[in-house]
N, C-alpha and C positions, 0 to 999 in steps of 0.2 A: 854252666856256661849260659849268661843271659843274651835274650836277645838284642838288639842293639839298632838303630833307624840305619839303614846303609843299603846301598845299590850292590847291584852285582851285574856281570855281564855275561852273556850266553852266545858260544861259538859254536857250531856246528863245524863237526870233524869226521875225518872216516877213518876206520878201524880195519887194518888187514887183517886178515885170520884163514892163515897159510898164503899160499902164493897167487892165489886165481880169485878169493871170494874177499870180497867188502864190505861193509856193513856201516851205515849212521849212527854219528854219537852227536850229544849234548853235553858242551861242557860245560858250565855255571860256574863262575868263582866269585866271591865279592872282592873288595880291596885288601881288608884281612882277613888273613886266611889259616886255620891251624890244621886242617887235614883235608883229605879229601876220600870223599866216600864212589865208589865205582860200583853203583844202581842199576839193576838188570831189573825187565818189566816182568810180569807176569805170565802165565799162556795164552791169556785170551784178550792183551792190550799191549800199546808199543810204548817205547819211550815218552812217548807225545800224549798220552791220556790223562785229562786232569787230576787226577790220584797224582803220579808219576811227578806232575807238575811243580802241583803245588806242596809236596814234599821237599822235592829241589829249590823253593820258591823260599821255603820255610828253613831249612837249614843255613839259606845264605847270613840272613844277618845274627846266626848263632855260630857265626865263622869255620863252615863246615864247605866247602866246594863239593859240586856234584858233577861224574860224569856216567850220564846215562847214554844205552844205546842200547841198539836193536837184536834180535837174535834171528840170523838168517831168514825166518820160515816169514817170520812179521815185517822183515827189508821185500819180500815177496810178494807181502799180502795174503799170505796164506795163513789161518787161523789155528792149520793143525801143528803143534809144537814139533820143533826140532830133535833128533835123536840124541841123547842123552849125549852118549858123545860128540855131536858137533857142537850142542850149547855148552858144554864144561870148553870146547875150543872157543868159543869166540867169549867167556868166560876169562880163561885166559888171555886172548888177543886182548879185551878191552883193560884188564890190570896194566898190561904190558903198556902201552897205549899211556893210560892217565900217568904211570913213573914217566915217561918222553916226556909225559906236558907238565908234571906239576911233580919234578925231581926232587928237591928240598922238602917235599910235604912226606908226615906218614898217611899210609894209604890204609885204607878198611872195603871191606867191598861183600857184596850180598844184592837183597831186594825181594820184590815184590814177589812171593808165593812159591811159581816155577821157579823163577830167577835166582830166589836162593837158595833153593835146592839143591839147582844147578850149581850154584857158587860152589858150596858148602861140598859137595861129590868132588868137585875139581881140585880144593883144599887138599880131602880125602885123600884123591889117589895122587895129585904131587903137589906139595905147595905153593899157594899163586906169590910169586917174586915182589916181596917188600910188604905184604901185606899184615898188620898187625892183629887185625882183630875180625870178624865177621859178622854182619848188622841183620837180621831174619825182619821183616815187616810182614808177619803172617807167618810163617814157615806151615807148609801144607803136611801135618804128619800123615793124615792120612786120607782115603776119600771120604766126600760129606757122607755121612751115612754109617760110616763105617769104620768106629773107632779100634785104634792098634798102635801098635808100635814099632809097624815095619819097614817103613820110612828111616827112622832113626838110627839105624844101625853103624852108616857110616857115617855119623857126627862122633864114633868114638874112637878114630881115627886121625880126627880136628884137633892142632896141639895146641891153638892160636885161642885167644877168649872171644866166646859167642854171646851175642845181645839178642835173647828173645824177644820182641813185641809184640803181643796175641790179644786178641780180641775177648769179652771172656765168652763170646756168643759163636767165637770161629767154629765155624761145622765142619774146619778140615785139621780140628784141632783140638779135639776133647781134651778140657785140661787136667782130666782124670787119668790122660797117659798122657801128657806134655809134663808134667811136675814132675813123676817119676823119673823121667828121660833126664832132665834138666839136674835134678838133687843128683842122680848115675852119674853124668858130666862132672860134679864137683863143682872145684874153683871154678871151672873154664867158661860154664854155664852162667848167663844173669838174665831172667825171666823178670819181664814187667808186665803186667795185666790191667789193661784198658777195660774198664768194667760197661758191660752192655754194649762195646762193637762187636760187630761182625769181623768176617775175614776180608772184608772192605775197609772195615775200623770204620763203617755205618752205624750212628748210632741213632734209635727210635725215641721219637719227639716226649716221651714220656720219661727220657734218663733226666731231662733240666738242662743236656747240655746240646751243641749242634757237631755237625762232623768236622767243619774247620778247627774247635775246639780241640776236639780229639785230638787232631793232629799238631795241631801244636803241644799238647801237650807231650806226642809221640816223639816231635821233633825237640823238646825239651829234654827228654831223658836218651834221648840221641845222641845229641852232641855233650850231656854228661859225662855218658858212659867213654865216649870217645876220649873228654880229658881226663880221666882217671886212668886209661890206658896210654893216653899219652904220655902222662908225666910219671906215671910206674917207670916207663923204661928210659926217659928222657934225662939227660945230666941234669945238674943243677942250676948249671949256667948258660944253659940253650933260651930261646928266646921264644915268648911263650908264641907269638904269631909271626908268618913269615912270606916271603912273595908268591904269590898265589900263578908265578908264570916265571 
């Protein structure tokens, strides 16, 4: 999917997740639109951080809509991350959430580090409603320091195809147990390695390239992978872009 010169527009929405708690979203969509990806932040940044940004920023004119949004603890201000299960709940709430707003579209949904851990668990124990595929930007296997594989256990419970993007310098991501994990996954598994990011997808002035780079090119093999799944399951006759509202 190539990029293309085009506007997009961004709405600010809110996200019920149960009967009493709320939480802030960002929608992004451009004019055309073939999917929409449902982008959960990290542990230690909210929707609004320019990583977070300018990834949403970047997917627009490769006709991808984003809707990001908050996970309780960061609508608070508070830095220390949500319990597993309330983030796979508002995980849920925000899939639920982007099918209301952008019905016609297929949906994909993951994010930054935490965020798709979290996805990827809530997958696990019941499948997020309309969701095709699952996007990792980082997926944190393990802690820095402390290479394993026990993070992983429940991606093999994931029946939906997964898009790794990892850094090859990610420290919460030796890819000397991320490949293994991925080759176990089979089909379901597609691993792309950004050579010299971090788990930022920072890369140091001496790779030749800069980090907006990177990220374009992160958002180039994003929205590929997105049409390859899309048109696996899509008829023949369906249309390849569609109202984005």
């Amino acid at each position: 999917m190539q990029a293309a010169k085009t506007s997009s527009t961004t709405e600010r929405v809110g996200i019920a997740v149960g009967e009493s708690l709320r939480v802030s979203g960002l929608l992004q969509a451009p004019p055309r639109v073939r999917a929409c990806y449902v982008l959960a932040h990290g542990a230690g940044a909210g929707m609004e951080h320019p990583f977070m940004a300018a990834v949403a920023a970047d997917l627009a004119p490769r006709g991808v809509a984003t809707l990001r949004y908050q996970f309780p603890a960061m609508e608070r201000g508070t830095r220390r991350p949500d319990p597993p299960q309330l983030a796979q709940a508002t995980v849920r709430a925000a899939v639920v959430e982007a099918q209301r707003l952008m019905p016609a579209l297929p949906l994909f949904a993951g994010g930054k580090s935490f965020g798709g851990r979290m996805t990827s668990q809530a997958q696990a124990a019941v499948p997020l409603p309309g969701v095709r595929g699952l996007i990792f930007l980082g997926f944190p296997l393990h802690p820095a320091g402390r290479p394993s594989q026990g993070r992983a256990k429940h991606l093999f419970d994931v029946r939906i195809p997964m898009l790794f993007l990892q850094g090859s310098r990610d420290a919460l991501a030796a890819l000397e147990e991320l490949r293994p994990v991925c080759k176990a996954l089979g089909a379901r598994a597609t691993l792309k390695v950004f050579a010299d990011a971090d788990h930022s997808f920072h890369v140091p002035a001496r790779s030749g390239r800069d980090d907006a780079q990177v990220r374009s090119e992160l958002s180039d093999a994003l929205a590929a992978w997105i049409e390859t799944v899309v048109e696996r399951r899509a008829p023949s006759s369906s249309p390849l872009f569609g109202s984005p509202r």
